[in-house]
N, C-alpha and C positions, 0 to 999 in steps of 0.2 A: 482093432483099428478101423478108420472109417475108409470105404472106399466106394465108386461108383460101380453098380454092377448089373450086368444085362443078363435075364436069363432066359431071353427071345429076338429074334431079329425082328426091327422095325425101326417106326417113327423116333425121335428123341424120344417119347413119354417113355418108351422102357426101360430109359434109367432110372438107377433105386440107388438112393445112400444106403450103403448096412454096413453093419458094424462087425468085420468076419475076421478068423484070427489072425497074427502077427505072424510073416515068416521067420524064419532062422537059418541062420546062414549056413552052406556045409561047411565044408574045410577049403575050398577053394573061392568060397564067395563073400564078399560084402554085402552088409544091409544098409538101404540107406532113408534115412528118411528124407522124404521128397517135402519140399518148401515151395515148388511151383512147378506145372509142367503145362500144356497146350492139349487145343483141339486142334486138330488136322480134317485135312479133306479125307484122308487114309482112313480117322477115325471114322467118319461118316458113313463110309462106303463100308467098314468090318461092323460096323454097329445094324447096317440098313442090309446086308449083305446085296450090296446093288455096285455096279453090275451082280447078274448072278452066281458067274466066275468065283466070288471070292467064296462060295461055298464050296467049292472044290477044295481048298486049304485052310477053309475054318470053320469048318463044321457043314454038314449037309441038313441036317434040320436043326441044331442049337448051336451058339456060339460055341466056336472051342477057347474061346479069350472072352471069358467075362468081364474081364475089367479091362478096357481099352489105354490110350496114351502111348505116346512113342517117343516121348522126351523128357527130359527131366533137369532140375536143378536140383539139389540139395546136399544134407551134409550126411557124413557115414556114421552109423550107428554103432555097428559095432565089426568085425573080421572074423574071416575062420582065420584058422593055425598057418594055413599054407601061403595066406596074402601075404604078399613081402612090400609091396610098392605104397598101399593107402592103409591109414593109421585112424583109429575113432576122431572124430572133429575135424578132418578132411573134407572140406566144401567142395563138390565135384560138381561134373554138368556132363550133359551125353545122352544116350537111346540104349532101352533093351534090347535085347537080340528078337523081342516081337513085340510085344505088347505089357502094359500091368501098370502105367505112372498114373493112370488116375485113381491115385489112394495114399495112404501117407507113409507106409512103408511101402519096399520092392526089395527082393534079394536078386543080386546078380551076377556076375562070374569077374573075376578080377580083369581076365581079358574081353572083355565085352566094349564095345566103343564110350570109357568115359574117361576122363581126364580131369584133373584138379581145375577147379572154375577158376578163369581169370577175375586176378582182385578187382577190378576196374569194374566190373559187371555187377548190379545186382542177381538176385536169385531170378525175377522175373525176365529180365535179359537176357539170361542165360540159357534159360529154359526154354528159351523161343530161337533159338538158332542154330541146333543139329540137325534136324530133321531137314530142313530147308538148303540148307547148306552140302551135307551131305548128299542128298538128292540132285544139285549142280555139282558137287563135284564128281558126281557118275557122268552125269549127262555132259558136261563139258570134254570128258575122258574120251565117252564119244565120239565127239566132234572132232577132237583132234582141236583145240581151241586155245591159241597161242599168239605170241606179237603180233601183228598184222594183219588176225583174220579178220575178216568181218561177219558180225553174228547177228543174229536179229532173235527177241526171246521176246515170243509173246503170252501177255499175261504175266508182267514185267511187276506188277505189284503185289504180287501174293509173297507165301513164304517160302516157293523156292525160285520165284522171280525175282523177288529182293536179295536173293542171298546169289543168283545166276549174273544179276548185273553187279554186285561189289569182287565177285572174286572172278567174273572173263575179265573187269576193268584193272585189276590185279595182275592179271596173267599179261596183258598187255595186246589185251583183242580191241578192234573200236566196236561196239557196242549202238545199235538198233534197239532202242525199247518199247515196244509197244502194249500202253494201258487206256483207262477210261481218263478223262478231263479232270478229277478232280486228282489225281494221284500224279500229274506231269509232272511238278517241280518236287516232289518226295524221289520222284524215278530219279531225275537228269544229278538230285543232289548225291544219289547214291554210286554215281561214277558215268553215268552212258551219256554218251556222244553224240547221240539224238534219240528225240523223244518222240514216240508218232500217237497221237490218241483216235486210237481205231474207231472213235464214235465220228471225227470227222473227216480221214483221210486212210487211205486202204495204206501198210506199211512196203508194198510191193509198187507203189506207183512208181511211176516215170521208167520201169525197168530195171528196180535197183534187184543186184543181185549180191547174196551172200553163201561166205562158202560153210556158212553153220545156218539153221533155224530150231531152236529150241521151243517145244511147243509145252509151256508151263501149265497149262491147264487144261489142255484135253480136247480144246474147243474150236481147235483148227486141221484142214484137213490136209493128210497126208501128200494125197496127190494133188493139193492145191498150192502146196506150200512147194514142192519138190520142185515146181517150175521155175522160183524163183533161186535157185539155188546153182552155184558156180556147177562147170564141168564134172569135179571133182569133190560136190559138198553135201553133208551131210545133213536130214532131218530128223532130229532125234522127239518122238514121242514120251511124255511123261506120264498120263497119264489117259487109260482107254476106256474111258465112260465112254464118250459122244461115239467115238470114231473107232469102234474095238474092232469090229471087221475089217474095213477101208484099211485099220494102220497095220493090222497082219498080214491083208495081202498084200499092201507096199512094201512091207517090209521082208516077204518073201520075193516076192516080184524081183524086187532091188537088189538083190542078192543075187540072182540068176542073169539079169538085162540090165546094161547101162552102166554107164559108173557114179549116177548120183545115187543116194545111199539114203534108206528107211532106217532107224532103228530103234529099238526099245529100251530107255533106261528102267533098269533092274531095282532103281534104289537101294543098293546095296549099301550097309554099313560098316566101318572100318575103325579101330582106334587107330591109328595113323592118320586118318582124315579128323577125327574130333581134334589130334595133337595138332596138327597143321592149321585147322580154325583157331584154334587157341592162340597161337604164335601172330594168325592174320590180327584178332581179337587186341592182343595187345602192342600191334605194331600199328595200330591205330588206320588200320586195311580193310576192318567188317563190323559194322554194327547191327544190333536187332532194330528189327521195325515192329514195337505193337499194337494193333489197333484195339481192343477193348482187352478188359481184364474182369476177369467173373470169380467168384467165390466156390470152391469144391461142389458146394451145395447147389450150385445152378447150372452144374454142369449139361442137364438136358434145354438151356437156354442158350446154354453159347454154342451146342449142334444146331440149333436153329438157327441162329444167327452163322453158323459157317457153311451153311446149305445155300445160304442166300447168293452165295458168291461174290459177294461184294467187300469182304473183308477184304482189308491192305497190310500185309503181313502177317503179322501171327495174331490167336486171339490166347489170351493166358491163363489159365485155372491155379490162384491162390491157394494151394491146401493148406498152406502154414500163413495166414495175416499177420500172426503177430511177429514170426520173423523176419517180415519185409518193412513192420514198423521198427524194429531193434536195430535190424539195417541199415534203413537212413537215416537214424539219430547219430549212427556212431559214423556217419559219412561224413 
């Protein structure tokens, strides 16, 4: 089977198509083949190991994940003996327990976060909204993010800032969105209750204070943000490139002094969270947002393009074209 594969940390160019063998499922796993799944900032960061952090868990001088991706759409291949719930030609959607969806098969444990794809969804769809989605539903758990609060999530157009404003405005939070100018009416359409575009007005003006700040991208600081935050509100970190030291010791700090609150989403995965998107999914609560879609084979051009930071939702890696052409013939 074909799949993308690193056998060095660095730039995009270290990705290589090859063609390496097909797994097989044990007795408690499914095989699935994969018909689309995503690049992520996740992947960028295990691919470039940067921060350096992430060699402490993947390896200290070569990848221990050669083949990146943390999402997936497709349909099952085949079962071991013990799967009792997914049957061959079960169209699924969901995240491995670490990494391996850029390639065209993956074997993975029946309990793992995937769940039957909603009919409504294409495969490219679908494949673009666990990862995102899952990652607010940690970070909102955080918060404590419910009827009434007021949340502020900046960096409101990526893929877990699209998926942080469809399900706080779900949960029944009012919603602060802040993104660049060209993403305002994609935000406001996706549920939030104001739109602030950080290019031209700071989202903390006039005094406004919130008892959540979700910081979706890395790229706001902990003890800048914390001031704007009710008596009793939390700032939850997603992601610690820019600010890894700053959001450790806030988040130690915070812990010990005060009652406004530092903390770090874990991005943890869940099948109880894939099932509960699904339910949002086709209650007509959560859509994908994609901005470009790339071909398996360019997958070291869509890391470049998600370095950039400027993508607005997810970016998509087609490994199956021709089952997203069968798809929407038969739509």
């Amino acid at each position: 089977m074909k799949a993308v594969i690193q056998h060095r940390y660095g730039p995009p160019s270290v990705l290589r198509i090859e063609e390496i063998e097909r797994p097989v499922p044990t007795d408690d796993e499914v095989l699935v083949r994969i018909r689309a799944t995503t690049v992520t900032q996740t992947d960028c960061h295990a691919r470039a190991a940067s921060p350096f952090f992430w060699r402490l868990f993947g390896g200290l001088r070569r990848p221990k994940w050669t083949t990146l991706g943390v999402e997936f759409a497709g349909t099952v291949e085949a079962v071991g003996v013990n799967v009792i719930d997914l049957t061959p030609g079960d169209d699924v959607f969901g995240c491995p327990p670490a990494f391996g969806t850029h390639a065209e098969f993956i074997c993975l444990p029946e309990t793992a976060p995937i769940a039957r794809k909603p009919a409504t969804m294409s495969f490219d769809e679908a494949a673009a909204v666990c990862d995102g989605a899952l990652q607010a539903f940690g970070s909102l758990r955080l918060a404590d993010v419910g009827p009434g609060k007021r949340i502020a999530i900046y960096g409101a157009s990526g893929s877990l800032g699209t998926a942080a404003v469809q399900i706080a405005h779900h949960l029944g939070a009012h919603v602060t969105a802040v993104c660049n100018t060209k993403n305002v009416d994609l935000v406001r359409s996706l549920g939030a209750d104001e739109v602030v575009d950080y290019l031209r007005e700071d989202f903390r003006a006039d005094g406004a204070r919130f008892d959540a700040i979700i910081d979706a991208v890395g790229k706001y600081s902990a003890f800048r943000g914390r001031r704007s935050l009710e008596p009793h509100g939390t700032y939850v970190a997603t992601d610690l490139g820019r600010f890894l030291l700053e959001t450790l010791a806030a988040a130690l700090m915070t812990k010990i002094v005060g009652r406004r609150r530092v903390k770090i989403s874990a991005g943890r995965r869940s099948k109880a969270d894939v099932e509960r998107l699904k339910e949002l999914i086709e209650a007509g609560e959560f859509r994908a947002v994609i901005d470009r879609r790339y071909p398996l084979e360019a997958a070291a051009e869509a890391h470049r393009y998600v370095e950039t930071w400027q993508k607005t939702g997810n970016v998509v890696l087609q490994v199956d074209p021709v089952a997203q052409t069968r798809e929407s013939q038969h739509s």
